[in-house]
Structures are given as structure tokens and as C-alpha cells.
BAFILO-692476 format. One record per residue (C-alpha): residue number from 1; residue in three letters; chain; x, y, z. Coordinates in steps of 0.05 Angstrom, whole numbers. Example, Ala and Ser with C-alpha at 12.3 -4.5 7.8 and 13.67 -1.06 7.14 Angstrom:
BEGIN
PT   k   r c     px     py     pz
PT   1 ALA A    246    -90    156
PT   2 SER A    273    -21    143
end
This chain:
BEGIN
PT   k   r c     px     py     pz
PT   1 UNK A      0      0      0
PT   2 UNK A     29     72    -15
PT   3 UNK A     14    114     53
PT   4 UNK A     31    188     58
PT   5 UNK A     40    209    117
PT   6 UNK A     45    296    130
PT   7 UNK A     60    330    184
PT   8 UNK A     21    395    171
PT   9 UNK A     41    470    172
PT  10 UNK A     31    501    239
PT  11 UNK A     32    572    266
PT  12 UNK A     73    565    340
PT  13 UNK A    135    605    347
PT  14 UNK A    168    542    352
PT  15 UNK A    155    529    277
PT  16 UNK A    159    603    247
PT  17 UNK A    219    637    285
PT  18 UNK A    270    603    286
PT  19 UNK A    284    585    220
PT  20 UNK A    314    507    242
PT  21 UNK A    260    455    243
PT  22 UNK A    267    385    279
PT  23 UNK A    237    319    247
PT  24 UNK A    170    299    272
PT  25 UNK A    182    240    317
PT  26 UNK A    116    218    324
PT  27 UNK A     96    211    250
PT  28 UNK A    170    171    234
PT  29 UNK A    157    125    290
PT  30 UNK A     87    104    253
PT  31 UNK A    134    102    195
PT  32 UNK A    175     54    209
PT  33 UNK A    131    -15    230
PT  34 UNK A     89     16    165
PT  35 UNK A    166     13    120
PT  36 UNK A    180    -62    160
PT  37 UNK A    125    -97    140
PT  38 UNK A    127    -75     67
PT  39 UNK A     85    -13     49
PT  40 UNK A    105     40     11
PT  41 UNK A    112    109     58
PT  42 UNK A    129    170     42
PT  43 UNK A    134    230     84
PT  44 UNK A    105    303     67
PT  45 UNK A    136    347    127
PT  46 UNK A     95    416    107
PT  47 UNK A    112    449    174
PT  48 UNK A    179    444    148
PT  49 UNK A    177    498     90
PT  50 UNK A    106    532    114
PT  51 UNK A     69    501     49
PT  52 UNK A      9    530     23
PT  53 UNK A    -51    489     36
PT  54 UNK A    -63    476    -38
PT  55 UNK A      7    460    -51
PT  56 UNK A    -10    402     -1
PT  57 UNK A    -70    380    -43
PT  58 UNK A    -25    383   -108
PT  59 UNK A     31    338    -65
PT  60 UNK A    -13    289    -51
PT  61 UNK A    -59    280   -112
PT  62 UNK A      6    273   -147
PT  63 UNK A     31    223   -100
PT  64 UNK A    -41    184   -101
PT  65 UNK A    -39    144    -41
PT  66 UNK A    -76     94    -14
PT  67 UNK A    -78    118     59
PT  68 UNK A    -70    191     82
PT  69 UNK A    -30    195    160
PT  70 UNK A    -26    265    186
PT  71 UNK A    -15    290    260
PT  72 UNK A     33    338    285
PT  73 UNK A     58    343    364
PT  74 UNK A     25    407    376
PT  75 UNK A    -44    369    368
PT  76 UNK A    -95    421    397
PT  77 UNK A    -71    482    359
PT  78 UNK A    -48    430    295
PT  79 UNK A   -127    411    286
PT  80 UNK A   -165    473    254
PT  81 UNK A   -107    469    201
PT  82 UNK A   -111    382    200
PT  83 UNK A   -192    392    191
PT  84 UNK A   -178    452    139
PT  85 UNK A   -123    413     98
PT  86 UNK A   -160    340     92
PT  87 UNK A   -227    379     75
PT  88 UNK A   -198    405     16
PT  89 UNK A   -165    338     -2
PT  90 UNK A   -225    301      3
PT  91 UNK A   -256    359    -47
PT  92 UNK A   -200    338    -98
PT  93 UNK A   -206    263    -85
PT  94 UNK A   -262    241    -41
PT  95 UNK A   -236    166    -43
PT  96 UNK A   -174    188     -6
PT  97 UNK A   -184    142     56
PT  98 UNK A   -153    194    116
PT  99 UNK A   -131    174    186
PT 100 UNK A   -108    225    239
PT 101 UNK A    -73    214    300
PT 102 UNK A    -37    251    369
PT 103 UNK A    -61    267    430
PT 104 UNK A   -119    326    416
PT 105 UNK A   -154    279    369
PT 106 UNK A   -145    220    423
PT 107 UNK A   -192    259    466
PT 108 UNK A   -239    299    421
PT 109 UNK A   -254    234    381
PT 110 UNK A   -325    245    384
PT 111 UNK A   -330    324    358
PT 112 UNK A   -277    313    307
PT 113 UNK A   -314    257    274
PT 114 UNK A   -386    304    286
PT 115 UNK A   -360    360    255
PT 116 UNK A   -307    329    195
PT 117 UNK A   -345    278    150
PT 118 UNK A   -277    279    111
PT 119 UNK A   -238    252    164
PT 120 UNK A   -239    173    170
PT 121 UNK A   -211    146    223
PT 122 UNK A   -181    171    289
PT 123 UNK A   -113    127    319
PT 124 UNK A   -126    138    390
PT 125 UNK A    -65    132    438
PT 126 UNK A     -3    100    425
PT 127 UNK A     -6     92    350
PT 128 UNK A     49     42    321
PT 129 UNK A     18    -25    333
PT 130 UNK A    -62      6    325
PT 131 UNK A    -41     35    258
PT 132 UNK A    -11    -31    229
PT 133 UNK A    -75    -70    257
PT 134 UNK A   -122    -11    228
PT 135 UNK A    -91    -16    164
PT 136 UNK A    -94    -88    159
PT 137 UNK A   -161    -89    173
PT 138 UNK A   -176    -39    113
PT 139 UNK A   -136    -84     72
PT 140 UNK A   -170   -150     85
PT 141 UNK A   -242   -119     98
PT 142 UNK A   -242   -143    167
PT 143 UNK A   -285   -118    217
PT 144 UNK A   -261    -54    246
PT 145 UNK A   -282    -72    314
PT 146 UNK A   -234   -125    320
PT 147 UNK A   -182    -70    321
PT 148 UNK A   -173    -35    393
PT 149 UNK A   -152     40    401
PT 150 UNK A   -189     69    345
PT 151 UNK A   -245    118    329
PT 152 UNK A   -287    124    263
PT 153 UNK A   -359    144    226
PT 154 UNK A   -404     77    202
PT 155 UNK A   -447    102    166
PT 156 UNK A   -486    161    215
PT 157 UNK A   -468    119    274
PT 158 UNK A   -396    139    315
PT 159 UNK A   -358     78    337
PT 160 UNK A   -300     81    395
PT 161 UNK A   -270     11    403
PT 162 UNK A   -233     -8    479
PT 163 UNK A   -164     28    481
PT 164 UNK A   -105     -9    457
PT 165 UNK A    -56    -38    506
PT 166 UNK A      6     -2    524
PT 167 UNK A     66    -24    491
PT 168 UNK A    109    -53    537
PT 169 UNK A    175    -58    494
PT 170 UNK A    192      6    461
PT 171 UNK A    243    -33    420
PT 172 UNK A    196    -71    374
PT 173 UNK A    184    -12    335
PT 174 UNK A    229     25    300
PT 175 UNK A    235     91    277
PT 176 UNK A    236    111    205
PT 177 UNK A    288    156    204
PT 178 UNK A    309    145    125
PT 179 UNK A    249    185    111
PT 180 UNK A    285    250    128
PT 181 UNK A    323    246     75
PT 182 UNK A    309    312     26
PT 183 UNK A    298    354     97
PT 184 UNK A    354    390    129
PT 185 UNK A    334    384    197
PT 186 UNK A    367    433    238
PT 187 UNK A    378    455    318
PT 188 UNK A    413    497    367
PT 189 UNK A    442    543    309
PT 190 UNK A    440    510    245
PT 191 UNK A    469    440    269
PT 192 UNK A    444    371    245
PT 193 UNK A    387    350    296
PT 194 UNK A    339    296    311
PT 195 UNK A    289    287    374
PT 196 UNK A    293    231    405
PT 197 UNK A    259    191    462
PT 198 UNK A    289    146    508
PT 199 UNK A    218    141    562
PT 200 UNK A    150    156    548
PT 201 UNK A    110    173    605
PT 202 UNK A    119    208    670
PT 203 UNK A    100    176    738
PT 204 UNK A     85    249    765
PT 205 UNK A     13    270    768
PT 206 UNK A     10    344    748
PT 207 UNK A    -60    369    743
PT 208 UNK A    -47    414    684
PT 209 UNK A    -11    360    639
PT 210 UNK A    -37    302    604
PT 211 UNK A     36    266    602
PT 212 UNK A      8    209    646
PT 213 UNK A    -58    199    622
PT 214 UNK A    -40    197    548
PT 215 UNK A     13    144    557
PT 216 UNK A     -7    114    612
PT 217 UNK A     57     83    640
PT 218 UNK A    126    101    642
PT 219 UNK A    174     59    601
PT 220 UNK A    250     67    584
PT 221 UNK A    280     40    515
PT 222 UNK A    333     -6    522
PT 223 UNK A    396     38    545
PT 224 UNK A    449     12    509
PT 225 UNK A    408      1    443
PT 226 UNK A    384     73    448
PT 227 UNK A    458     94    453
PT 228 UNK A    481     49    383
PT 229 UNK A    418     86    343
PT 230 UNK A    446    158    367
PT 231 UNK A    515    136    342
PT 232 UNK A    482    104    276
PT 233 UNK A    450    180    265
PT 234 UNK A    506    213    282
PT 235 UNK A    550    167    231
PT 236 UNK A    508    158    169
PT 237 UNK A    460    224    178
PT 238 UNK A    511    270    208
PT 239 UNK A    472    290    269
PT 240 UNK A    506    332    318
PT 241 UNK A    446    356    359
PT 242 UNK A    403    304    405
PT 243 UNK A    340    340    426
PT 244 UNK A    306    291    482
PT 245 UNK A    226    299    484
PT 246 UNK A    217    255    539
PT 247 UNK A    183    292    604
PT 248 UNK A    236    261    655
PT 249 UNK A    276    213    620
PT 250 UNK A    319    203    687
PT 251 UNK A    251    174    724
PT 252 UNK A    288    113    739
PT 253 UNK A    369    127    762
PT 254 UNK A    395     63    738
PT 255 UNK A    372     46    667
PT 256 UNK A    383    132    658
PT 257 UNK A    460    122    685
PT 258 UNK A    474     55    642
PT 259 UNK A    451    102    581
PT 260 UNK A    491    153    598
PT 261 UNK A    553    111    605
PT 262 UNK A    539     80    540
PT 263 UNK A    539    139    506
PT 264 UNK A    598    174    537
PT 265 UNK A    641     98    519
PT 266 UNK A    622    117    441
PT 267 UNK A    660    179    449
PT 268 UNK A    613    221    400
PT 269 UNK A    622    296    387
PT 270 UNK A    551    308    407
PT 271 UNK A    505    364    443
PT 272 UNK A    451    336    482
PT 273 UNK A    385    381    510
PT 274 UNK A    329    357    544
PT 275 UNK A    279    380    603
PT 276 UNK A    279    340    668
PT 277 UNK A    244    349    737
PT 278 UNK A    284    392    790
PT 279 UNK A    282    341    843
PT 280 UNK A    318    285    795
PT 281 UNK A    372    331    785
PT 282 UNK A    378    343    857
PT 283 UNK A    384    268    868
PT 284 UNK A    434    251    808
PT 285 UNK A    477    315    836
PT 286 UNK A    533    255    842
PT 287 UNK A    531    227    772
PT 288 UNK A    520    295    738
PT 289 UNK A    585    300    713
PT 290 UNK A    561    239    671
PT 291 UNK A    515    280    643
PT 292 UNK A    563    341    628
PT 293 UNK A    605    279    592
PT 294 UNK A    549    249    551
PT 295 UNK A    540    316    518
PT 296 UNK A    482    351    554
PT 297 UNK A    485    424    544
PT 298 UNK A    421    448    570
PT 299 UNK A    362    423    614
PT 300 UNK A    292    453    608
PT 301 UNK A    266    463    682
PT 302 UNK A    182    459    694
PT 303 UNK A    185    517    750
PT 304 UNK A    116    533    739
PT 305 UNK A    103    581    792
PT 306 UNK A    130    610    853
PT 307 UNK A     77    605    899
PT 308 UNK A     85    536    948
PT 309 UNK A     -8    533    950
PT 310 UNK A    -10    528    875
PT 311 UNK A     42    483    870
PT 312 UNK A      8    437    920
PT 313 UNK A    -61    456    874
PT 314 UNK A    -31    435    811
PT 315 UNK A     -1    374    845
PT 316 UNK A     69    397    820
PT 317 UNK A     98    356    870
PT 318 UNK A    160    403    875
PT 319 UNK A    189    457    920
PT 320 UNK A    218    517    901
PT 321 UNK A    288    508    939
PT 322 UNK A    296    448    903
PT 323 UNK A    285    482    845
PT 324 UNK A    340    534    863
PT 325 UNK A    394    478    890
PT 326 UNK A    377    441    811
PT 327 UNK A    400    504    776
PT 328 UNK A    457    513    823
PT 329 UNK A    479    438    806
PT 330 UNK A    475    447    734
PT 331 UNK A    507    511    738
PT 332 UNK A    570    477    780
PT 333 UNK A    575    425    722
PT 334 UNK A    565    485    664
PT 335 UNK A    502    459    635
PT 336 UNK A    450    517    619
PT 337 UNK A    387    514    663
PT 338 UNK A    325    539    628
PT 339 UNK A    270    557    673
PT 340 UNK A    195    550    641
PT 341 UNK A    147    594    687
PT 342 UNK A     72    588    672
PT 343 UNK A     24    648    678
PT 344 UNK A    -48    638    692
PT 345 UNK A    -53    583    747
PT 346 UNK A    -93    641    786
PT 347 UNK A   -116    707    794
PT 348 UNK A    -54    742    791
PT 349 UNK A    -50    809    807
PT 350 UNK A     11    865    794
PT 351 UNK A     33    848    860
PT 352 UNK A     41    770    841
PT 353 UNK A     83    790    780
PT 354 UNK A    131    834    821
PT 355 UNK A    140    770    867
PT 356 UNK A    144    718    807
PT 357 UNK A    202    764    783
PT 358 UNK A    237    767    849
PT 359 UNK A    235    692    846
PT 360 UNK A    263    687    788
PT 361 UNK A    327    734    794
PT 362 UNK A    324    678    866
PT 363 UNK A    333    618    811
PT 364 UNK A    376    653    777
PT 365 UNK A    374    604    716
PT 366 UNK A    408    620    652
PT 367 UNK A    348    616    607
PT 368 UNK A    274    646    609
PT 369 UNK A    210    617    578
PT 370 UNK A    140    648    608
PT 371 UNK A     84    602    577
PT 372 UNK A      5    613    589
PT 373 UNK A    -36    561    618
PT 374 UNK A    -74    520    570
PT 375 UNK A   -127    490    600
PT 376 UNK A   -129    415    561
PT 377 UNK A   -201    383    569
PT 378 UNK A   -173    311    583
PT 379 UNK A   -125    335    645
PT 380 UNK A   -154    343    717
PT 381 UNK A   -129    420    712
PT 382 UNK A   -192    425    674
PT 383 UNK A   -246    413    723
PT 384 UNK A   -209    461    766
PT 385 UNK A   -222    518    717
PT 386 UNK A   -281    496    664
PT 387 UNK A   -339    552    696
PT 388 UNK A   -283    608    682
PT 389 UNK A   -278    655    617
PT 390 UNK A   -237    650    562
PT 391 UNK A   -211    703    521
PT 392 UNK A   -186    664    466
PT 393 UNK A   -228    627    413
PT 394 UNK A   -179    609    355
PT 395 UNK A   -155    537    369
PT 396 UNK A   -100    549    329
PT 397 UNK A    -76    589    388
PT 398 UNK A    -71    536    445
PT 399 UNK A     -3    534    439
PT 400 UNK A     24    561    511
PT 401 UNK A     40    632    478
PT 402 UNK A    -23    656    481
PT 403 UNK A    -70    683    537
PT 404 UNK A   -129    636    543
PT 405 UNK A   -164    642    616
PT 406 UNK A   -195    710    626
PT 407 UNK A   -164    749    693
PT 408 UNK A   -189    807    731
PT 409 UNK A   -120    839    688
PT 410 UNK A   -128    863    620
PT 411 UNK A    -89    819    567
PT 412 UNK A    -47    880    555
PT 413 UNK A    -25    875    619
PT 414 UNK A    -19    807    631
PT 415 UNK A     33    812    559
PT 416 UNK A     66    876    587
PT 417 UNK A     80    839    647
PT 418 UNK A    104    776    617
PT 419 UNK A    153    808    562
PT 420 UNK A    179    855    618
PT 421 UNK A    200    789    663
PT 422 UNK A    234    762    598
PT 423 UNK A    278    823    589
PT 424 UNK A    293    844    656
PT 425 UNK A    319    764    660
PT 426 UNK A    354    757    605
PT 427 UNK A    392    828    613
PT 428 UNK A    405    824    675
PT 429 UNK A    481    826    689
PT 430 UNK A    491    759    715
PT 431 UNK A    459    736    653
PT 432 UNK A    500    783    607
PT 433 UNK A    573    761    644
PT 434 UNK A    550    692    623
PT 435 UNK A    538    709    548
PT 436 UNK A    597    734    552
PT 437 UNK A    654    703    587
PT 438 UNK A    624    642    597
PT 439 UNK A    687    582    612
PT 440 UNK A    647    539    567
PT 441 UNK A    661    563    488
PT 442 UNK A    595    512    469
PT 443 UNK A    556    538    527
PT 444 UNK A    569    617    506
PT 445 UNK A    551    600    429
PT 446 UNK A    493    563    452
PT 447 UNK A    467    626    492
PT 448 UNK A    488    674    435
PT 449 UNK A    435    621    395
PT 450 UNK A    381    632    443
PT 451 UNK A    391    705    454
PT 452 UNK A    373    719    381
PT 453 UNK A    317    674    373
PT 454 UNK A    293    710    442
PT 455 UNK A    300    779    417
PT 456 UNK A    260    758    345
PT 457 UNK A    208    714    389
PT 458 UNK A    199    783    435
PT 459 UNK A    177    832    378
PT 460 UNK A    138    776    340
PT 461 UNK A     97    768    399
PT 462 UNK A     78    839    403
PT 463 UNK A     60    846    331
PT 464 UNK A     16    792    345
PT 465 UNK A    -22    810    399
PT 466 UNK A    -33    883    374
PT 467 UNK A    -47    857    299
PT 468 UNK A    -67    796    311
PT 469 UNK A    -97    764    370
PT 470 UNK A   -171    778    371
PT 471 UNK A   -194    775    438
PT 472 UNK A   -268    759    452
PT 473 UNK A   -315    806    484
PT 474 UNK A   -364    751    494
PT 475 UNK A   -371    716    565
PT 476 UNK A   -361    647    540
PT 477 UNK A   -339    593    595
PT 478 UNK A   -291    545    584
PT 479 UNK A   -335    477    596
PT 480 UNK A   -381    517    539
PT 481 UNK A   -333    522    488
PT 482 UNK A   -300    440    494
PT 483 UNK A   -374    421    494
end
């Protein structure tokens, strides 16, 4: 069967700024049990170069596939465009048989089917073993309910079958990685990069994230396997950059450490980032020089918020002088810290920003990312917050850069507020000296990197929300627009 697979244009910062684009791991690891048991898969990465919708059509009318795959990571905001692109397909070619997949569509089965007649089926969950057995099925003409872990339309009614079962070896499926070939995936200033996964999971039970409901239970690939495929990328594909997308890939010490030292016996010329929990890098504080030795450059740091009662709301399970001692640790071993601080958990007032601030020049981390709550239907953070407003009604937006929840601040200054934080962070002298004079030649270049995208992410966002973002007027409550 000839399956194209496309990973669909998207509007985040992520993919617009910063002119480097990493391959989409989700949609090569379908690839690659589709590639091993014979079909013919191509992928169409259209976040990649921006394409037009229409030039997306053209692509894959010329292509003529059996099976159409599309998904991207940032599901929720990714949707509008997935419904917008496959409607127009199905115009072209209405026999096109179309099959989406990721998290958002997971969860919003139901509506997505409801609302887009042109969309077929709906992978639900993991998706390597469900889309082999889905396919199969449409192959053979075998009942579709045999197959678990999928959504679709027969005939007026909507059918769910029961949810797959979790894989339990990561190993049995492999990742098509010869389909990046003709895309110069790029990272951390123009450098050869993949994203990579070595868990999948997190045993931590944040309110606000879905993490642990989506993939139910944490599971580590096999460390010393996981170590031979980064050396096979960084032989045959040139890859200098390993970008890590697991949520705490160092859950569980051993398996993390026999990685580590696997890597580091390969003796590879790599940089590694990643994000990782606070408290985990407060325990491995002995084997972090591991970590400096592997490669790791930089660590992305969930601080979330300052305050110790909405910590304990959001069931961060953290502390905020462990959250200072883990950026002092990765500071001693010169590996960046960046610090992620969410806005919106509550009612925050000017007085809550002034302290958020002072908390940060307390962390003192080397990096600065201020993100908005999103309030995800499927996570428990929901039902907290699903009677309160929302401001913003473009899906497309959901993407942690944009105001959502409605506060007793105006968005203007809730923005004024968060840009403010940015700059007095990242021009502060401390973090200047370290652009600077850094010890670490790698570690200064890699701030120079960041500092640019920062300053080009800064303006963009205020363009945006004074050109933009259109802000409703209407008093519409969260639970009323996810009905």
C-alpha cells in the first residue's frame, strides 16, 4: 500500500521563528513498523517549508496514495489546520481514505468525527501497533471492531472501540528515520538534529498536563540500544544535535545512568538538551558529571510558579528550593538551566508578577520561557477551571503563547507583564557576564543562539497581539466552548 504520511504546517513560534525545524518523531515512529512490514511510505513534512494548503492537495494528488497519516505534536492548535487541509483533499479526491492521530484527536474523538465527514478514522493513543492492525483491517475488509484503540464514522453511527494496550517494549518498533532524507533538519544554530525519546510517560501527576494519562505508564527503551541508534545518526545522517522529548527521561536512576555511560564509551562529538524534573537533578547531583560527559548542554526546568499553594493545587509535587539547589547543580557542572514559568494558574495580580520576578532573579537560571496556561479538556487541571472565561477562541492558538483564561488583568497587561520578566531576565548582568565570558566556548555559542531567537520571538509576539490576536468580548466559559 502507498501511505503518505504529513506532518502539517503550523503557526507556534516554535515552527515560524527560528528558521531550524526538527523531524517529527511521532509521525516517523508510525513510519517505520508501516516501511518493515512492506508498504510503501512517504513523508510530506509541510511544517517544514510553511506550504500552502493547496500546494498540499497538489503533493498528494500527485503522490495518489492509498492511505493519508497526518498529525503533528502540537495536536490542539495543529487541528483547525488538519480539519482545513484533509477537507480540501477530500474535495480533490473524495476516495482518499484519511486517518489522523496525536493526543488532541485522542480525546476529542467524538466532535472531530461530528464535525469532519472527511476525516476517516481517528488512531487513539499509542499509535504504532493500532495503525498496522487498522490498516490491515482496511486491507483485508475485516471488521473494524476487531481493532482496539481506534475511532471512526459507520455510516451516521460513531464507533470508539476499547483502548489499545500499552506497549510494553519500546524496541519492537522502529523509527523511520530514512524518511528524512530531502529535509535538512536543523537545531541549536544550524546544526544537524533529531528528537529523540528514550521514556514515554511520566510517573508524576501534574493536574495541568496530560503526560500520564495519554501514555499511561512510564517505560524506558533499552539503554544501550538507544545509545548504538544515536551513534548510527550521528555516523550515516551527520547528526550533531540530540534533542530529548521525553518529560523526565531520568525517572528511573539506573537504566538513565547505564545510558549515559553508553553513550559517553562511544566517544561522540555530540550536544545533548532535554527538560527534566528539578528534584531528579537534585538526586543525580553525584553522577552529573556523567551527564556534562554524555554531551548535555542544557536542561529545560518545569518551574511553573512561585507560589508553594499552587504548586500543591496543581499537584506539582516540587518545591521551590529544590528548584533553586537544581540550577545551582547544573550551573557547577556548566550545563544551561532553562526555567519555564507558567502564567495563569490564578488570579494574579501586579503584585504577584513583582513576586514571580523576584523569584526568578532567586533561581537565577540562565534561560527564560514564560508560557500561558492551557487548560487541556482531558487533564484534571480542567475541572479546576471549566466555569471560568476565556478570552481566546482560535484553536489554532492553544499553543502556551497565548493568553487563554480571562483574569481580573487586561491581556495587555498580563503581555506587558510577561515580556517585561523576559527582558529584565535575560539582561540582567549575571545573565549578560554569562553570554559573555562564559568558561564553556559551546555553552556561550549556545546562549548567543538563544539570545537571538529570544529577541526575534519578543517583537513577534507583540506584533501579534496588537495585529493579531482577537480577543473575545463575549462571556463564554470554558466547559461551553470544549462542549
Amino acid at each position: 500500500m502507498k501511505i503518505l504520511i504529513i506532518n502539517p504546517p503550523h503557526l507556534s513560534i516554535g515552527s515560524r521563528m527560528p528558521n531550524e525545524h526538527l523531524p517529527p518523531l511521532g509521525l516517523l515512529s508510525i513510519a517505520g513498523p508501516l516501511i518493515d512490514i512492506g508498504h510503501e511510505v512517504k513523508l510530506l513534512d509541510a511544517d517544514y517549508s510553511n506550504m500552502k494548503h493547496l500546494k498540499i492537495v497538489d503533493e498528494t494528488i500527485r503522490y495518489n496514495p492509498d492511505f493519508i497519516l497526518l498529525g503533528h505534536s502540537g495536536s490542539t492548535s495543529a487541528q483547525p489546520i488538519i480539519n482545513e487541509i484533509t477537507n480540501l483533499i477530500k474535495e480533490e479526491n473524495n476516495s482518499f481514505r484519511i486517518i489522523i492521530g496525536g493526543v488532541f484527536p485522542t480525546y476529542h474523538w467524538k466532535e472531530i468525527l461530528e464535525e469532519n465527514p472527511q476525516i476517516d478514522y481517528i488512531v487513539c493513543g499509542e499509535g504504532e501497533q493500532v495503525i498496522l492492525d487498522l490498516i490491515n483491517s482496511l486491507e483485508t475488509n475485516s471488521d473494524l471492531n476487531s481493532v482496539r484503540g481506534i475511532a471512526y464514522k459507520n455510516n451516521s453511527e460513531i464507533i470508539k472501540t476499547p483502548i489499545a494496550p500499552t506497549i510494553k517494549d519500546l524496541e519492537n518498533y522502529r523509527i523511520g528515520w530514512e524518511l528524512m532524507k530531502g529535509y535538512n533538519y536543523t537545531y541549536w544554530g544550524k546544526r544537524k538534529a533529531v528528537v529523540i525519546q528514550f521514556s514515554r510517560g511520566c510517573p508524576y501527576p501534574c493536574s495541568y498536563c496530560g503526560q500520564s494519562l495519554f501514555w499511561k505508564k512510564w517505560r524506558h527503551r533499552n539503554p544501550q540500544k538507544l545509545a548504538d541508534e544515536i551513534e548510527m545518526l550521528h555516523k550515516e545522517y551527520g547528526v550533531e544535535v540530540i534533542n530529548f522529548a521525553d518529560e523526565n527521561p531520568a525517572t528511573y536512576k539506573k537504566a538513565w545512568q547505564e545510558f549515559l555511560e553508553a553513550l559517553i564509551a562511544k566517544n561522540l562529538d555530540l550536544t545533548l538538551v532535554g527538560s527534566l524534573r528539578a528534584d531528579n537533578i537534585v538526586r543525580d547531583a553525584d553522577i552529573m558529571h556523567l551527564y556534562k560527559k554524555a554531551g548535555f548542554e542544557r536542561f529545560l526546568l518545569g518551574i511553573e510558579n512561585y507560589d508553594e499553594t499552587v504548586l500543591e493545587t496543581i499537584k506539582k509535587a516540587g518545591s521551590t528550593t529544590m528548584d533553586k539547589e537544581a540550577i545551582q547543580i547544573l550551573r557547577k557542572n556548566d550545563i544551561l538551566s532553562m526555567a519555564t514559568y507558567v502564567v495563569g494558574f490564578g488570579e494574579e495580580t501586579t503584585k504577584d508578577f513583582i513576586n514571580s520576578l523576584k523569584q526568578l532573579l532567586h533561581y537565577d537560571p540562565d534561560q527564560i520561557q514564560l508560557l500561558y496556561v492551557t487548560p487541556h479538556k482531558w487533564t484534571p487541571y480542567f475541572e479546576d477551571v471549566k466555569e471560568k472565561e476565556i478570552i481566546q477562541l482560535d484553536q489554532r492558538k492553544w499553543d502556551y503563547k497565548h493568553q487563554i483564561l480571562k483574569t481580573k488583568l487586561n491581556p495587555w497587561q498580563i503581555i506587558l507583564y510577561v515580556k517585561l520578566i523576559e527582558v529584565i531576565m535575560q539582561s540582567r548582568p549575571k545573565a549578560v557576564m554569562r553570554l559573555f565570558l562564559h568558561r564553556d566556548k559551546k555553552i556561550r555559542k549556545a546562549m548567543s543562539w538563544y539570545t537571538r531567537i529570544g529577541k526575534r520571538v519578543w517583537i513577534y509576539e507583540w506584533l501579534q497581539f496588537f495585529f493579531y490576536d482577537k480577543h473575545t468580548k463575549k462571556s463564554i466559559r470554558l466547559n461551553e466552548f470544549w462542549k
